[in-house]
TORNU-323801 format. One record per residue (C-alpha): residue in three letters; x, y, z. Coordinates in Angstrom, 3 decimals, always signed. Each point is the difference from the previous one (the first is absolute). Layout:
REM residues N
<bagu gudren="ALA" xx="X" yy="Y" zz="Z"/>
...
REM end
This chain:
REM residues 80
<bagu gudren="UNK" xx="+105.866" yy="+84.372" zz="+106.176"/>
<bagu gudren="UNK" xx="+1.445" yy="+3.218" zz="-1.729"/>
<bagu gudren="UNK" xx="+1.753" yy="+2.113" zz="+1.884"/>
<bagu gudren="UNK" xx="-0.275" yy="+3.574" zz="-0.392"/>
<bagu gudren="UNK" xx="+3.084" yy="+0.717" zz="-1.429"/>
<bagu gudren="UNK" xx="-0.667" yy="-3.169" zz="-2.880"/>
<bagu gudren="UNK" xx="-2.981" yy="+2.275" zz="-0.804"/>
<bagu gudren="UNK" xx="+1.973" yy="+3.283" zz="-0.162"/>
<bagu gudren="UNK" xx="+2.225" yy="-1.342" zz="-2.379"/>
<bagu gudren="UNK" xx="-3.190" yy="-1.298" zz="-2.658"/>
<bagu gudren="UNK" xx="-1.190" yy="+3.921" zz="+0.460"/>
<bagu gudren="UNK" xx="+0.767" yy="+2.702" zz="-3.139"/>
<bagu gudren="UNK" xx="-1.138" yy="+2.715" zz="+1.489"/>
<bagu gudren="UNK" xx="-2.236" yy="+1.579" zz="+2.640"/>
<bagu gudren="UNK" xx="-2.425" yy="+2.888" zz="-0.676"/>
<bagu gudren="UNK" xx="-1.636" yy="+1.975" zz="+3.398"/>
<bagu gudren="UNK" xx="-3.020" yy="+2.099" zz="-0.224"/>
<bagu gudren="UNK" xx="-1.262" yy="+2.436" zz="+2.421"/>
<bagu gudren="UNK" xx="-4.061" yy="+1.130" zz="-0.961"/>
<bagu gudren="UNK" xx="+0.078" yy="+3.639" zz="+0.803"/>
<bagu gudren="UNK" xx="-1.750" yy="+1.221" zz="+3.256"/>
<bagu gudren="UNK" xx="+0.183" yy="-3.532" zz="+1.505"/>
<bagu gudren="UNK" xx="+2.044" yy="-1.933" zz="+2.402"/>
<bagu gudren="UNK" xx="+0.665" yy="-2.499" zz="-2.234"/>
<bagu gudren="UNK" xx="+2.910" yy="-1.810" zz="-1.921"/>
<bagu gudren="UNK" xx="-0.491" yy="-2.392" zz="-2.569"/>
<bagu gudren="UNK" xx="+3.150" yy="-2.522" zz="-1.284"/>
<bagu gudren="UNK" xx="+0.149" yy="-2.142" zz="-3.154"/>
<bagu gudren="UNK" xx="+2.680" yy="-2.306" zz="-0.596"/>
<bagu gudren="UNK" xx="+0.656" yy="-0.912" zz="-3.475"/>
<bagu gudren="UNK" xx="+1.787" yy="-3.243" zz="-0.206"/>
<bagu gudren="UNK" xx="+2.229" yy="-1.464" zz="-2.862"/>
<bagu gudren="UNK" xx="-2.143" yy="-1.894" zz="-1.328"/>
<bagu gudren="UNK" xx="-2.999" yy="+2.383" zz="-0.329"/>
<bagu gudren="UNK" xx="-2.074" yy="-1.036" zz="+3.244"/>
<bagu gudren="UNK" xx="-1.176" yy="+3.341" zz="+1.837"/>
<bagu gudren="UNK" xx="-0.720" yy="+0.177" zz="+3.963"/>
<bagu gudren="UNK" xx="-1.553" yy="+2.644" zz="+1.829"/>
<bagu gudren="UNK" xx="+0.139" yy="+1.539" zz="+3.644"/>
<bagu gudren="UNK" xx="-0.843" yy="+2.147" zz="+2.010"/>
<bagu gudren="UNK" xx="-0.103" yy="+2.276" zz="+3.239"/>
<bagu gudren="UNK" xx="-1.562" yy="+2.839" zz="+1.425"/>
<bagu gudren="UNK" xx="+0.524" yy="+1.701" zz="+2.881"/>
<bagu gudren="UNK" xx="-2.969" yy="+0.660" zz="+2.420"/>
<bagu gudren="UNK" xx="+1.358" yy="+3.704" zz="+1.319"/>
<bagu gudren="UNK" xx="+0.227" yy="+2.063" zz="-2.881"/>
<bagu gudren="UNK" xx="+2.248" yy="+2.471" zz="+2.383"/>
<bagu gudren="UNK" xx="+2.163" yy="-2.987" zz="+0.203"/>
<bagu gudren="UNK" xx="+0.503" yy="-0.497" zz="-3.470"/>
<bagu gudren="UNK" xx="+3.344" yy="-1.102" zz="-0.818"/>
<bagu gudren="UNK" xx="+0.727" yy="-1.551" zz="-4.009"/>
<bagu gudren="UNK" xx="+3.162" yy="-1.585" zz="+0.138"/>
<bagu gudren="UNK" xx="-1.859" yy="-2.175" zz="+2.963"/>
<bagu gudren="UNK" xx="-2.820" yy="+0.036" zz="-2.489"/>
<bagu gudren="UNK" xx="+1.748" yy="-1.781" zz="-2.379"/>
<bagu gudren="UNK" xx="+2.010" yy="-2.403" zz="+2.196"/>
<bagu gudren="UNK" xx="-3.090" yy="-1.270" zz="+1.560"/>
<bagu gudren="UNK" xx="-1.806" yy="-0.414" zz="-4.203"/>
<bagu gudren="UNK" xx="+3.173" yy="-1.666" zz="-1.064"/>
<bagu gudren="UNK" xx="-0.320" yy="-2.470" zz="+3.189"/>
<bagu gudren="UNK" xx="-3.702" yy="-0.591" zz="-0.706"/>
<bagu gudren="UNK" xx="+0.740" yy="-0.368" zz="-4.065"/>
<bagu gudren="UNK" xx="+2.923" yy="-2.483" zz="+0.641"/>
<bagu gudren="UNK" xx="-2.304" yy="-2.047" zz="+2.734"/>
<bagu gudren="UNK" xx="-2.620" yy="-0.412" zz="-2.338"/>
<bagu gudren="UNK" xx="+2.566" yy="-1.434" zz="-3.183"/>
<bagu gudren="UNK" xx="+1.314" yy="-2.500" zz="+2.368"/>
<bagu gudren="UNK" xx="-2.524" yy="-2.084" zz="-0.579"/>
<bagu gudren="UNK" xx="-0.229" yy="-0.027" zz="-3.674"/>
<bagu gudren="UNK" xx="+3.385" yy="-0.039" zz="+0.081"/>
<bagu gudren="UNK" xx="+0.230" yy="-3.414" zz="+1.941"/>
<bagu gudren="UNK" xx="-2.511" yy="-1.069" zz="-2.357"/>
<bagu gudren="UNK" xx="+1.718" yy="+1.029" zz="-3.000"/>
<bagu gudren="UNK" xx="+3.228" yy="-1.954" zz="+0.809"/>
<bagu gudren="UNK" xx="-1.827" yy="-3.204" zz="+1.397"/>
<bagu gudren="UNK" xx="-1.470" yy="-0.124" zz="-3.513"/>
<bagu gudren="UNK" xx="+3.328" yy="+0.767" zz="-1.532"/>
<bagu gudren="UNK" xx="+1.460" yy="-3.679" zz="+1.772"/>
<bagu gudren="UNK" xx="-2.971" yy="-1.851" zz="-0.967"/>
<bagu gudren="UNK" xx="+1.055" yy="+0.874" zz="-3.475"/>
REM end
């Protein structure tokens, strides 16, 4: 399995979005070779509202959800 940091280093860049009036945060990780992946948080309190912990908690979801393709991608890559 990838580890997080293995995935960091395949990522170009990382855009955040915040919808206005809402609570949440949305992350998209744009890797080298092209592959997006979203995430997302939102937090339930809007009084609590906080967006650097808004986008911690999208970049944690985005990069759990790439693991998997990730893993994928570089099992392929061996059986190549």
């Amino acid at each position: 399995m990838i580890s997080k940091e293995e995935l960091m280093q395949r990522v170009a860049r990382i855009d955040y979005w915040h919808p206005a009036d809402t609570t949440a945060t949305v992350c998209c990780l744009v890797f080298k070779n092209g592959m997006t992946a979203l995430g997302w948080s939102a937090c339930a309190n809007p009084k609590e509202f906080d967006s650097e912990l808004g986008k911690k908690y999208a970049l944690d979801d985005a990069v759990e959800r790439s693991l998997g393709f990730i893993a994928w991608e570089q099992a392929n890559e061996r059986q190549s």
